[in-house]
Backbone bond lengths (Angstrom), bond angles and torsions (degrees), N, CA, C in turn:
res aa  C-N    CA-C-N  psi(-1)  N-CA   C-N-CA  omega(-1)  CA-C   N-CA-C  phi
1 X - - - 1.463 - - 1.522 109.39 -
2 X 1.488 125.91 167.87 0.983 133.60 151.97 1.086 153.63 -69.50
3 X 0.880 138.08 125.12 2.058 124.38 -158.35 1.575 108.48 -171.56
4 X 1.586 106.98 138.80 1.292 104.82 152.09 1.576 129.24 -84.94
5 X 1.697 81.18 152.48 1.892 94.87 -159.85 1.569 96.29 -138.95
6 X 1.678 109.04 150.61 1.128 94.24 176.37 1.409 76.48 -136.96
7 X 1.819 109.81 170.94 1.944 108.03 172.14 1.164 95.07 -121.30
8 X 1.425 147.45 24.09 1.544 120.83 -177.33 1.539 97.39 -171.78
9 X 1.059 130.05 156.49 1.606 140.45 -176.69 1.563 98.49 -45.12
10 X 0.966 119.12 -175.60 1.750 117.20 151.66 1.897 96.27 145.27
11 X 1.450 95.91 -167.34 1.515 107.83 -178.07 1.658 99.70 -90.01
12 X 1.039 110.49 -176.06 1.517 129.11 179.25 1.576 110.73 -50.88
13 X 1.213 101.83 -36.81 1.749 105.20 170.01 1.705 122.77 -70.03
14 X 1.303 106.36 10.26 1.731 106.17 179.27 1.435 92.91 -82.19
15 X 1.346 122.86 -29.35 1.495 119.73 -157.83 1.131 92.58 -82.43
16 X 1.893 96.46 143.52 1.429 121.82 164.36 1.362 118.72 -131.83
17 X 1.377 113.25 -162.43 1.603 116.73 -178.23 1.548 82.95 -133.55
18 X 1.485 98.61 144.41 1.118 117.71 -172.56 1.961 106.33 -152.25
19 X 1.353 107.46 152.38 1.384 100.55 163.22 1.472 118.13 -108.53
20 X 1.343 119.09 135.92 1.522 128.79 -154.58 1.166 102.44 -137.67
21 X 1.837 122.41 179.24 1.188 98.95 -145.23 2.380 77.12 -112.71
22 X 0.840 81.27 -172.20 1.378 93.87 -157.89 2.120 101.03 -83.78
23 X 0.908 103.44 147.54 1.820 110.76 -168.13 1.741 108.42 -93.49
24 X 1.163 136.40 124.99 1.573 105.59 172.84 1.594 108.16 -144.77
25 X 1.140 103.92 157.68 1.553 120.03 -152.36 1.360 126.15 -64.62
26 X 1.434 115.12 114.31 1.222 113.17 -159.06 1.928 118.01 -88.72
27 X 1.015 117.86 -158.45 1.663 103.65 178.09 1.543 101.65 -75.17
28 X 1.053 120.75 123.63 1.837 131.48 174.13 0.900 128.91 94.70
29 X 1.706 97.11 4.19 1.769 119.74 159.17 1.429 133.60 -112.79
30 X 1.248 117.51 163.50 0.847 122.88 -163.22 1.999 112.31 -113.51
31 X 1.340 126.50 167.71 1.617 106.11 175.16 0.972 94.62 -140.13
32 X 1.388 131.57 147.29 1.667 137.50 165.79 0.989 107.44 -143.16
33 X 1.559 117.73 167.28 1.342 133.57 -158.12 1.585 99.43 -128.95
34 X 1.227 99.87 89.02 1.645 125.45 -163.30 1.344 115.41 -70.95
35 X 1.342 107.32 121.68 1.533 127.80 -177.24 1.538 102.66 -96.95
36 X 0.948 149.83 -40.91 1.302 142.93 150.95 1.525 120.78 -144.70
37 X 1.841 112.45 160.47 1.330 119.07 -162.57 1.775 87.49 -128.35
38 X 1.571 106.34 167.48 0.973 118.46 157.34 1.513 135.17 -104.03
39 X 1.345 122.63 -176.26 1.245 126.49 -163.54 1.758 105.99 -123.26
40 X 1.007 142.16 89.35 1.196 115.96 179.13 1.374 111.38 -121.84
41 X 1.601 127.22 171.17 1.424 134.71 -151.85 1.932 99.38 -61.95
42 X 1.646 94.54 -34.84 1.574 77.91 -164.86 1.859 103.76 -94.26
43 X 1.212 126.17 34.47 1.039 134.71 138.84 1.496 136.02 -73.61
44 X 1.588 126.25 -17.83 1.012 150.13 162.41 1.393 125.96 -79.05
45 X 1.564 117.72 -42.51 0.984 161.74 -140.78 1.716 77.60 -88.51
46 X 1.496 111.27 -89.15 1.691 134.02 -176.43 1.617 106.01 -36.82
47 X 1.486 117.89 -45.57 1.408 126.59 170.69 1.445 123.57 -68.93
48 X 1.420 126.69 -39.79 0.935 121.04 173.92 1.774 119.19 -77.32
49 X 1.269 114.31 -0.92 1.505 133.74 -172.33 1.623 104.15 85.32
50 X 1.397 147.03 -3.86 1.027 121.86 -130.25 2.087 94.13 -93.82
51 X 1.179 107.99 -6.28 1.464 129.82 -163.10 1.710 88.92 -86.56
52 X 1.271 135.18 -13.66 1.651 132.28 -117.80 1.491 100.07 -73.13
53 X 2.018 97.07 -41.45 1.233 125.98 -171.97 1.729 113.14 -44.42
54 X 1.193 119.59 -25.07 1.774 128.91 -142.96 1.649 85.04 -128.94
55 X 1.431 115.07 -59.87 1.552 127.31 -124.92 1.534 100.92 -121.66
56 X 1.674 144.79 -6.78 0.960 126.60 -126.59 1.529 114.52 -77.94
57 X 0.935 102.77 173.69 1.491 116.50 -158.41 1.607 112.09 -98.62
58 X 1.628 103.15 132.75 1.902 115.44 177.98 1.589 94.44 -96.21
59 X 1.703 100.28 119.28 1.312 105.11 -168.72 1.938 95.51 -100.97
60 X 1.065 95.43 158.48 1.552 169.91 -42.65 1.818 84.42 -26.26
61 X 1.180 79.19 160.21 1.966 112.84 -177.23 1.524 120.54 -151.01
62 X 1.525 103.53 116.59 1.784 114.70 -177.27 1.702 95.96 -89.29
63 X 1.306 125.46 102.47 1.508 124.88 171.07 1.398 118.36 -56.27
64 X 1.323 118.52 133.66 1.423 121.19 -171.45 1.181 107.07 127.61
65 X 1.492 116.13 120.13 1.660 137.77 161.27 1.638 100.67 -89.97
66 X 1.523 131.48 -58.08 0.995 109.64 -149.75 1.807 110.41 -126.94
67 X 1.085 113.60 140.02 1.755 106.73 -171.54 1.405 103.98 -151.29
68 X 1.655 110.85 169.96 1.573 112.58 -177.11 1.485 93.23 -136.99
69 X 1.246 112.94 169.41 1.343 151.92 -170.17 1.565 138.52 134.52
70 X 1.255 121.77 -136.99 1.258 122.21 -171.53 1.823 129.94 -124.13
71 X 1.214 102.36 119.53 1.077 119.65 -167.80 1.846 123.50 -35.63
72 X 1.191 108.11 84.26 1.775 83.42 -176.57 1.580 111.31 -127.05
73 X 1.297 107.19 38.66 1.674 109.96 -178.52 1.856 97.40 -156.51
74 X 1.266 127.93 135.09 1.635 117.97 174.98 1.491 103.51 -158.09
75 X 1.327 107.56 117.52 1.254 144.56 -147.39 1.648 98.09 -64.28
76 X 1.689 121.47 173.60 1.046 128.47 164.53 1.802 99.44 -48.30
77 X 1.635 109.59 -175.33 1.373 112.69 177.77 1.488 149.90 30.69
78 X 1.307 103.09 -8.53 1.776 143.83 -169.73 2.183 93.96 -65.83
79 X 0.543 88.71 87.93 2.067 89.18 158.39 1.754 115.58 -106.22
80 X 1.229 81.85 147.79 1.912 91.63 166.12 1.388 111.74 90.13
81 X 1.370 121.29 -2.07 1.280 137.43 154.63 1.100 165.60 -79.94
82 X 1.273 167.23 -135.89 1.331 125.87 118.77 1.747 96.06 179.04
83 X 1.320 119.23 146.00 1.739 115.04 178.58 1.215 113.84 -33.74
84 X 1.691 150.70 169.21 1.261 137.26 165.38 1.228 119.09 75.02
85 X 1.223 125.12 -21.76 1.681 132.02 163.43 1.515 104.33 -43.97
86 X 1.699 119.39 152.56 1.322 131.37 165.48 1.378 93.44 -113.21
87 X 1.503 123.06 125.25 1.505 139.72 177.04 1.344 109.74 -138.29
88 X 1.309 121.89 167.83 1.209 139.67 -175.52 1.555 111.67 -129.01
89 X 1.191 133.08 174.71 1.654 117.57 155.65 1.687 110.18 139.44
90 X 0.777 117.41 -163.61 1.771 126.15 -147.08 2.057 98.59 -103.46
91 X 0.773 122.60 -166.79 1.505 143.27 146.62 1.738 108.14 -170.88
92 X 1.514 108.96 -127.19 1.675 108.83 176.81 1.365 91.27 -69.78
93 X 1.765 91.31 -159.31 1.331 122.17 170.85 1.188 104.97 -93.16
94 X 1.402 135.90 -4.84 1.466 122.62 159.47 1.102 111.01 -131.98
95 X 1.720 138.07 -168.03 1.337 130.20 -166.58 1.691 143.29 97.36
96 X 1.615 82.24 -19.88 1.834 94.21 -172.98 1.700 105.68 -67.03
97 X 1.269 109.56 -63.37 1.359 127.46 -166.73 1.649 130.12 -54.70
98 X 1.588 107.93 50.57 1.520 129.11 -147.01 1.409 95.42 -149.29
99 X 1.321 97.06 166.34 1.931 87.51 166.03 1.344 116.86 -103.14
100 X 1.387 126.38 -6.56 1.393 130.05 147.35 1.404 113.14 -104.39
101 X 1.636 107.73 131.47 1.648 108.75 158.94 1.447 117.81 -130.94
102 X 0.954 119.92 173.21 1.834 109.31 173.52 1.466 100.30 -122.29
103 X 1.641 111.93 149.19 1.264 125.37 178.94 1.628 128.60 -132.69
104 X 1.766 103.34 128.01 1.600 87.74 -160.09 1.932 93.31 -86.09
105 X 1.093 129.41 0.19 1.709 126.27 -155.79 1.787 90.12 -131.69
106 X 1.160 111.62 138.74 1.369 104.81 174.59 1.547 108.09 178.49
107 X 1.329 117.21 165.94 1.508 124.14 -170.00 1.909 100.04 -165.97
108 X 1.381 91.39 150.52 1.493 117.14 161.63 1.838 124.09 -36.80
109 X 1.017 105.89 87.35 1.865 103.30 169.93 1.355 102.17 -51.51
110 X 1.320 103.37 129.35 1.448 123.69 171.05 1.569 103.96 -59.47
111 X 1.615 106.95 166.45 1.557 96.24 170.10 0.963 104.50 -83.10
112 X 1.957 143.42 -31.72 0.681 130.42 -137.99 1.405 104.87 -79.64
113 X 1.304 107.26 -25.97 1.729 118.50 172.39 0.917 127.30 -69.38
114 X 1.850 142.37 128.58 1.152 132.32 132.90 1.407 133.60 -19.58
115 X 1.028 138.12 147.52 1.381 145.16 144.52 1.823 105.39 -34.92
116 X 1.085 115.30 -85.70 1.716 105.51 172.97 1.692 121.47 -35.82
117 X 1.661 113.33 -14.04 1.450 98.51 -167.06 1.432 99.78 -112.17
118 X 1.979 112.72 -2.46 1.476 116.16 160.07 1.142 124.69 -88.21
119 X 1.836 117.79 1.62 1.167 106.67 174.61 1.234 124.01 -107.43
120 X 1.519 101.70 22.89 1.398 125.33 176.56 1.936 109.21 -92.31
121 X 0.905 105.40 -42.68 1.564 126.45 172.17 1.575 119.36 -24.17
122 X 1.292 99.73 -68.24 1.753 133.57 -154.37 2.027 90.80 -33.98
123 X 1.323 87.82 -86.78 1.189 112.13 -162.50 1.728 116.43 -73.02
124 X 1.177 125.15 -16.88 1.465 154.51 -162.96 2.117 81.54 -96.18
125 X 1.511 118.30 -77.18 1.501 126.50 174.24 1.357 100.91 -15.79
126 X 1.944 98.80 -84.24 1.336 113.31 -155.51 1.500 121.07 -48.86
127 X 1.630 110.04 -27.12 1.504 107.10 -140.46 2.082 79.07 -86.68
128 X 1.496 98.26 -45.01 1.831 102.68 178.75 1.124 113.54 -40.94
129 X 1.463 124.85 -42.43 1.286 115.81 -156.09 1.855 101.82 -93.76
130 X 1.063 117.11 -37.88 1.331 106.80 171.88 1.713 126.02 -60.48
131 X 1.824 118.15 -26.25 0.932 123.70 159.19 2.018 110.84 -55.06
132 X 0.931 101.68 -56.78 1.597 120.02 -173.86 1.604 96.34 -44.59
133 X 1.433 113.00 -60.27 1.376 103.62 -163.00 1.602 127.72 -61.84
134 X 1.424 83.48 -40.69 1.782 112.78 171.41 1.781 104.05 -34.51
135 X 1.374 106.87 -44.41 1.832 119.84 -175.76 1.280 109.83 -61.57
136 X 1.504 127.37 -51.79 1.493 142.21 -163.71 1.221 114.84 99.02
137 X 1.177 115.56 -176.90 1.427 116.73 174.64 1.527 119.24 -45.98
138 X 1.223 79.59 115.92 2.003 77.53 177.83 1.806 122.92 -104.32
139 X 1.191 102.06 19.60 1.491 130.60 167.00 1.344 105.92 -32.28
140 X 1.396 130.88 114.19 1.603 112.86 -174.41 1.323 120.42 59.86
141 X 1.245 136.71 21.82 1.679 130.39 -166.79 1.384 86.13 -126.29
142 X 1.683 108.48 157.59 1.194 134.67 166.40 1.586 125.43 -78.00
143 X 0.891 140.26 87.61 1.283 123.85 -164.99 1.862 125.36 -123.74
144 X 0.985 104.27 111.16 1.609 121.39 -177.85 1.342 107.96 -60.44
145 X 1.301 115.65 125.02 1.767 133.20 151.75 0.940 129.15 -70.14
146 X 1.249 145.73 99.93 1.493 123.52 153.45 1.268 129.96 -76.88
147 X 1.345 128.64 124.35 1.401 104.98 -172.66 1.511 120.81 102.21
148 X 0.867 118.28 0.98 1.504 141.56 -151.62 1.513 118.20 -62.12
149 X 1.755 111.83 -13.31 1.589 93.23 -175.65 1.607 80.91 -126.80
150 X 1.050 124.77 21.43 1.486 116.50 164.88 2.105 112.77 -80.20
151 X 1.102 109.66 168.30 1.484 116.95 -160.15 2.146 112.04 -55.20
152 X 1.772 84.55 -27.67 1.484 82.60 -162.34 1.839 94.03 -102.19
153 X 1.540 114.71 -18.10 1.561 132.48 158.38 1.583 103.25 -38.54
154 X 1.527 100.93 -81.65 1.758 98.42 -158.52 1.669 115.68 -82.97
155 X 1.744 109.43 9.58 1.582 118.41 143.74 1.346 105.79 -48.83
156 X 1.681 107.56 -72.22 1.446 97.23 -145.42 1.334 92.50 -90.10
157 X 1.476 145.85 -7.09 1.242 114.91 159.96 1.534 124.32 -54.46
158 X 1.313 110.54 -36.71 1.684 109.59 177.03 1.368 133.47 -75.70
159 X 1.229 113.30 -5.45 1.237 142.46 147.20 1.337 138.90 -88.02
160 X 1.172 112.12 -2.47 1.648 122.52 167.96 1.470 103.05 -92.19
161 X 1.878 116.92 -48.48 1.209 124.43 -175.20 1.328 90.37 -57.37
162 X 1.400 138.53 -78.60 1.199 122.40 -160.13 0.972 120.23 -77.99
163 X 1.903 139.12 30.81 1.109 130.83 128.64 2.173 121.02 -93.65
164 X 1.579 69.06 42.93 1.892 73.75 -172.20 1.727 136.89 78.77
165 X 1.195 113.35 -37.88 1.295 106.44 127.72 1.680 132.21 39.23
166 X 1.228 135.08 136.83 1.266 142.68 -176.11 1.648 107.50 -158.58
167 X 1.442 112.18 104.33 1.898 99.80 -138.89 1.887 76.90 -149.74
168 X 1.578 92.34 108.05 1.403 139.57 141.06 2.292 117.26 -49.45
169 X 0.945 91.56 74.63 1.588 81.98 -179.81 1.679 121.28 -99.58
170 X 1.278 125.86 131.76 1.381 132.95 179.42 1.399 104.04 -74.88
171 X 1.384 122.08 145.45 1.400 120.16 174.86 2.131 83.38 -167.53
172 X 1.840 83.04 170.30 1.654 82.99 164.97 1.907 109.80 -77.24
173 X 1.319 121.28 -174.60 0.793 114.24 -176.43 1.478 130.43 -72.28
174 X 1.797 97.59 -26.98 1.637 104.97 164.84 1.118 141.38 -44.28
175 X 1.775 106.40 -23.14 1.554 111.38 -161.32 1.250 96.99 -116.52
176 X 1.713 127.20 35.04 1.525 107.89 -162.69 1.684 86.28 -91.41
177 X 1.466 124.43 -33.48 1.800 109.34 -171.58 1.739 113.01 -58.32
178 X 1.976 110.61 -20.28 0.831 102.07 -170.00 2.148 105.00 -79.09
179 X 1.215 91.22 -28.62 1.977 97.75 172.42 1.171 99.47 -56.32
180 X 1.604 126.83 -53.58 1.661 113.37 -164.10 1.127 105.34 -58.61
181 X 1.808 125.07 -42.48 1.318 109.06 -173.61 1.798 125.01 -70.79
182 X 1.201 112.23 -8.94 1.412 126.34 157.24 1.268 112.90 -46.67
183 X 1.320 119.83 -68.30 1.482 148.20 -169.54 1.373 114.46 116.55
184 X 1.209 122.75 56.88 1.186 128.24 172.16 1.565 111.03 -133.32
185 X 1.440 118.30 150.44 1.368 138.49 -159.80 1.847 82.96 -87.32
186 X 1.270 125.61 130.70 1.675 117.18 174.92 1.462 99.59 -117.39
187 X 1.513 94.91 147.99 1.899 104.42 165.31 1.430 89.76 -155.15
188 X 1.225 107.06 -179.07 1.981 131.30 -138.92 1.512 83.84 -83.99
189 X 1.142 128.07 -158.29 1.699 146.77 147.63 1.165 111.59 -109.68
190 X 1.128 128.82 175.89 1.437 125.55 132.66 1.895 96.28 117.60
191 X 1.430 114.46 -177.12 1.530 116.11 -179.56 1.493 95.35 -51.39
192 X 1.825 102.53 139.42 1.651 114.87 149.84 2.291 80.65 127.63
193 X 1.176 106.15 -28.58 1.604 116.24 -153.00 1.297 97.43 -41.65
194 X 1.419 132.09 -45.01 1.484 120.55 -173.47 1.535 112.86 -53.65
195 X 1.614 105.80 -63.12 1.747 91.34 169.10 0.982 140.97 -66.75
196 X 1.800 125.03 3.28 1.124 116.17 -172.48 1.759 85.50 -90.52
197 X 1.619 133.47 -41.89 1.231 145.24 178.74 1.582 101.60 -29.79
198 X 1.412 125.19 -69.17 1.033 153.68 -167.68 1.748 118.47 -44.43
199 X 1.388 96.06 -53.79 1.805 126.02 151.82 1.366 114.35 -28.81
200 X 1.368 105.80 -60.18 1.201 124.16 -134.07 1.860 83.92 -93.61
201 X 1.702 112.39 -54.04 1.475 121.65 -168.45 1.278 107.08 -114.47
202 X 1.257 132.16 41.41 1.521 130.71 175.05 1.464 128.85 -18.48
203 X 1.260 106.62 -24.70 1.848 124.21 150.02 1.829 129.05 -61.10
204 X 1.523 80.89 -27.34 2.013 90.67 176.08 2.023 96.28 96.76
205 X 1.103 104.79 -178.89 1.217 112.38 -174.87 1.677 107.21 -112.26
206 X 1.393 129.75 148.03 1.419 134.73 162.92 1.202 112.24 -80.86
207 X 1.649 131.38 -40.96 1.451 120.63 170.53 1.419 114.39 -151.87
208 X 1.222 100.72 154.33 1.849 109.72 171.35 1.230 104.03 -121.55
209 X 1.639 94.61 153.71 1.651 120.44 -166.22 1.069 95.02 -125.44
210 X 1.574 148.94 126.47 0.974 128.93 161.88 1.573 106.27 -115.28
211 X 1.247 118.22 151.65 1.419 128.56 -167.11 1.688 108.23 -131.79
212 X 1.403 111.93 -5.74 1.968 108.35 -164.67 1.253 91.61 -104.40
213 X 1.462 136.64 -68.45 1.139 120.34 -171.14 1.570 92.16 107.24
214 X 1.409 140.43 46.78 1.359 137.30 -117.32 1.769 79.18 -120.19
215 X 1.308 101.95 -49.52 1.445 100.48 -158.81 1.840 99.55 132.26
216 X 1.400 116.01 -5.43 1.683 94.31 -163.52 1.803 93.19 -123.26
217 X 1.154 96.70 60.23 1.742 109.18 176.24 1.497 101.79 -56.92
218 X 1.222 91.93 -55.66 1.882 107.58 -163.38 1.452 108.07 -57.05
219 X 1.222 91.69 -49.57 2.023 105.47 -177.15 1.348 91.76 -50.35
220 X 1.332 143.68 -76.72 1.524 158.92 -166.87 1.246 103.37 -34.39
221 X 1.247 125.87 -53.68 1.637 134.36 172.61 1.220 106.01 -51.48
222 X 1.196 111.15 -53.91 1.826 117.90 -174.49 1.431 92.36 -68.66
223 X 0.848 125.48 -33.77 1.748 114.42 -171.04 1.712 102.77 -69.86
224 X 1.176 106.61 -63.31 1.497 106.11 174.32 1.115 148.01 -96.79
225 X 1.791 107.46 23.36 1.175 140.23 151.42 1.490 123.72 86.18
226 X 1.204 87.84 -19.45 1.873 91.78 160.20 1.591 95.42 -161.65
227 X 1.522 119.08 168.36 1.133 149.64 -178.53 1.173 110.82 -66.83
228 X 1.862 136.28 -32.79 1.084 160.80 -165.93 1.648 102.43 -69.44
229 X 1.543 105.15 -16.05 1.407 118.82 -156.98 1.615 109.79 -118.10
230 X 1.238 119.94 0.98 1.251 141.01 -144.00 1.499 99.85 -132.83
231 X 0.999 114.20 131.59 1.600 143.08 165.51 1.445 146.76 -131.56
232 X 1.391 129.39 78.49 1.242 137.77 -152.16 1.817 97.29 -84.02
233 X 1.425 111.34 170.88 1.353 95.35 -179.07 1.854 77.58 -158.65
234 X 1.100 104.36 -7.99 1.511 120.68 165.03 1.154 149.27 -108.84
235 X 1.388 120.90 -22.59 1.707 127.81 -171.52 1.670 100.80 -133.48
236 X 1.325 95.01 94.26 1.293 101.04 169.77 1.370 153.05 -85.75
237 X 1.790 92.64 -13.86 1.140 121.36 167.09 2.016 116.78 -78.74
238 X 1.068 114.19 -22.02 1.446 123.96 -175.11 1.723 105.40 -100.46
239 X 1.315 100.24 -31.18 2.055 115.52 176.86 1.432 81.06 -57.13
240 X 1.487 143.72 -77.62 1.228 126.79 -159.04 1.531 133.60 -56.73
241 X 1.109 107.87 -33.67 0.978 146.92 177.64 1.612 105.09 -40.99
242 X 1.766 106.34 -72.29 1.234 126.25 -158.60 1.784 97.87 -104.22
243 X 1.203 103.55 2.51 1.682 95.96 165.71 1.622 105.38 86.03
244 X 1.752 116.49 5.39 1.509 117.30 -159.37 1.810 93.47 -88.33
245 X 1.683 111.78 163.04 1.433 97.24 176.52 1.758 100.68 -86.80
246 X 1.428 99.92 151.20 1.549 102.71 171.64 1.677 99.16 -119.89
247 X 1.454 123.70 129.30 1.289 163.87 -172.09 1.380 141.37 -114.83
248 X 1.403 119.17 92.97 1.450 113.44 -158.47 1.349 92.83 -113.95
249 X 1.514 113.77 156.22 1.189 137.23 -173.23 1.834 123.59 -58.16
250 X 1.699 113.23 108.12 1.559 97.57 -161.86 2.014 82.93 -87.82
251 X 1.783 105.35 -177.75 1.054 116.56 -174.78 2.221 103.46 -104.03
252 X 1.209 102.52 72.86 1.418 139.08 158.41 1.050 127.16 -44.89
253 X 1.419 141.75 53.58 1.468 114.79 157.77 0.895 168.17 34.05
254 X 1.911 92.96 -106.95 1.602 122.97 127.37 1.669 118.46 -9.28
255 X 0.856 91.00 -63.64 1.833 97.15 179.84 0.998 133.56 -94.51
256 X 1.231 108.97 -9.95 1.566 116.59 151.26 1.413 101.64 -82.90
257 X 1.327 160.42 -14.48 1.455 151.09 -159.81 1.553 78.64 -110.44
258 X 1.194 131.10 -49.91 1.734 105.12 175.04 1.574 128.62 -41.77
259 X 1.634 100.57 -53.17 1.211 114.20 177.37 1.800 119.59 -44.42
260 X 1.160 87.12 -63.97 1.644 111.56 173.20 1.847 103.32 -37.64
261 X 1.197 110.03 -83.55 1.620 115.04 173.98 1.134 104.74 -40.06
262 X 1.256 140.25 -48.11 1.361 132.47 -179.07 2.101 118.21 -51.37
263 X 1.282 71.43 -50.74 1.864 74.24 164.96 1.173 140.51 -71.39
264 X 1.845 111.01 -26.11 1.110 139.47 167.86 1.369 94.32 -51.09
265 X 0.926 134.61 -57.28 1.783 142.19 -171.89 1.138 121.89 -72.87
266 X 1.284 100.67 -27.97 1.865 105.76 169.00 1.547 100.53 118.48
267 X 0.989 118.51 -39.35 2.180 130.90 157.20 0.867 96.60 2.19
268 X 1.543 142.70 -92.18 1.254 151.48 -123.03 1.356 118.20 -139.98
269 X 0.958 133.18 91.61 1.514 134.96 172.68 1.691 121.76 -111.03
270 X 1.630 112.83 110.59 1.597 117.38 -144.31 2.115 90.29 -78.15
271 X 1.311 101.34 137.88 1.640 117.08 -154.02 2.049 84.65 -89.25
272 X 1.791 116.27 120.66 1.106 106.58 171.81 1.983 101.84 -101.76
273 X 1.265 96.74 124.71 1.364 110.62 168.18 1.554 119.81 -66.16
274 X 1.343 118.76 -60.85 1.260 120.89 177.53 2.351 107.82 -150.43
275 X 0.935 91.23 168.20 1.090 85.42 -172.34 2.164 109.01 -129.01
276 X 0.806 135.07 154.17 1.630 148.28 169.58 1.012 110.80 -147.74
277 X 1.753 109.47 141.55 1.757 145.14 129.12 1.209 94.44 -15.07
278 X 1.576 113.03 142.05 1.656 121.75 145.69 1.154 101.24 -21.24
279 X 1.714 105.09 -74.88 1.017 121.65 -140.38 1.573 118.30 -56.46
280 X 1.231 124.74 -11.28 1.638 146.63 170.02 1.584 122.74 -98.93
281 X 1.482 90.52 9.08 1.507 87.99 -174.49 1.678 109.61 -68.08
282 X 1.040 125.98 10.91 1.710 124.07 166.31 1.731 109.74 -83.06
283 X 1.267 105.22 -42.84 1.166 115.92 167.18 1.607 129.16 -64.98
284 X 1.459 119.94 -8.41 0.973 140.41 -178.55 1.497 114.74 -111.82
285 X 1.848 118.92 -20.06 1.390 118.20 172.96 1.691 91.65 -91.76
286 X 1.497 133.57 -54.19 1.255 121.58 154.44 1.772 126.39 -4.28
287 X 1.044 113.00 -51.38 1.627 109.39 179.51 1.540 119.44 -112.77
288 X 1.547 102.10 7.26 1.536 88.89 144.63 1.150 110.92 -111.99
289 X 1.618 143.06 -3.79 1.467 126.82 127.43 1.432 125.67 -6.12
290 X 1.270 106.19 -82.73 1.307 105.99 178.19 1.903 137.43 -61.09
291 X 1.481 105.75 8.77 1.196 121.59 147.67 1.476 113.68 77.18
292 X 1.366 124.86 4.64 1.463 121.03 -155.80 1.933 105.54 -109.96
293 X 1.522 102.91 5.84 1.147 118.42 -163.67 1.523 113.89 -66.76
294 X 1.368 128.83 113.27 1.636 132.77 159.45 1.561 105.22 -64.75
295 X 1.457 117.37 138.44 1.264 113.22 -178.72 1.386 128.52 33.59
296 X 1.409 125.80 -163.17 1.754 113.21 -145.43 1.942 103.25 -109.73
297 X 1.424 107.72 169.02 1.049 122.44 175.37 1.771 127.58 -111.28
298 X 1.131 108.03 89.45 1.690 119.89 -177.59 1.584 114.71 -76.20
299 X 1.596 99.00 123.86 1.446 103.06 141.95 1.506 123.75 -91.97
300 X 1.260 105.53 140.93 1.429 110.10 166.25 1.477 129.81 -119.39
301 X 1.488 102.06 159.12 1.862 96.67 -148.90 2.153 85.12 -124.43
């Protein structure tokens, strides 16, 4: 099969296309024949070494945790499935970016979704909803975004609203019509954020999520008054720091079958920024480098 592979740390130019040998589904997995993968920060992150410390990498490496397509391999123990299925969902931390991957976390593509707009989901779902849960019921609670129109942002904003929810999201100023249409109240980032927060929730907030990794950990604490209240799902180096929990995305189901229903309903629809060929996928870890990205970045196979 086809897949990108890289063998050694480097910039976006280590990646190549290569033919490899094909992946197949083990007991509690699943195999599909992948129509598109995603791109996310800590895919770059693992390639460029900068992860090496925590995460390091078994080289050669196919980039990609999370991808969608169609079911044509299902593992020992596997129910509720069946060949020909359209799914979405997780596997490792590498592997997606191939035209076969296997997946241990996975759920039903909505109709309303494309294939390209479920393979935005996977990892964007999981990482929200485990931040989310970490908070508690957020039934009636106020709850602050950071980060909010980014891929794993306007997850868990659409999923907080529809767990009831009252959700404050940070974005630049461009993307605030795209927050309202989320259902979230939007204001800027950056210095001034407590009073603009304050404006907005004259009650104060019950929890923050942060998803950017912005730099304003500390501010967030001060916003919601202790750390106890605070949830990073991004800055891990400042989570220690400030005593906040830091939370990475497990491979969930559960939370992907939320996600999924959520779209089914019209809730949640995963935002595609730009899209690439395999064959450009350097060009495609390139611009989520540069960080300025609304919603997610697809390769397609």
């Amino acid at each position: 099969m086809r897949a990108a592979r890289y063998h050694d740390y480097g910039p976006a130019d280590v990646l190549v296309i290569e033919d490899v040998p094909e992946p197949h589904a083990g007991p509690g997995e699943v195999r599909i024949r992948v129509t598109a993968a995603s791109v996310n920060p800590v895919d770059w992150k693992l390639r460029s070494g900068a992860a090496r410390s925590f995460l390091p990498v078994e080289f050669p490496a196919i980039p990609g945790r999370d991808a969608a397509g169609v079911v044509d391999e299902v593992g020992d123990d596997v129910t509720g499935v069946t060949v020909g299925d359209r799914v979405f969902g997780l596997g490792g931390v590498w592997g997606a970016s191939a035209e076969y991957a296997t997946l241990t976390a996975w759920a039903p593509v909505p109709e309303r979704w494309s294939l390209e707009q479920a393979a935005g989901a996977g990892l964007a779902v999981a990482t929200a909803g485990r931040g989310l849960n970490a908070l508690g019921d957020l039934s009636g609670r106020t709850l602050l975004i950071e980060g909010a129109a980014g891929g794993v942002g306007s997850a868990a904003v659409s999923m907080a609203v529809a767990r009831g929810a009252t959700v404050i999201g940070t974005s630049s100023t461009g993307k605030h019509d795209y927050l309202r249409e989320l259902g979230a109240l939007p204001t800027t980032y950056g210095e001034g954020l407590a009073d603009r927060v304050r404006a907005l929730a004259p009650a104060g907030v019950d929890a923050v999520l942060d998803t950017a990794a912005s730099g304003s950990l500390a501010d967030l604490v001060a916003i919601a008054g202790s750390a106890d209240h605070v949830v990073t799902v991004a800055d891990t180096v400042r989570a220690s720091e400030l005593g906040v929990r830091h939370l990475l995305a497990e491979n969930d189901s559960a939370v992907l079958q939320e996600g999924a229903a959520l779209g089914a309903q019209g809730g949640y629809t995963p935002y595609i920024a730009a899209t690439y060929p395999l064959d450009k996928i350097a060009e495609a870890h390139q611009e989520s480098e540069r960080g300025r990205t609304q919603g997610k970045i697809i390769i397609t196979l």
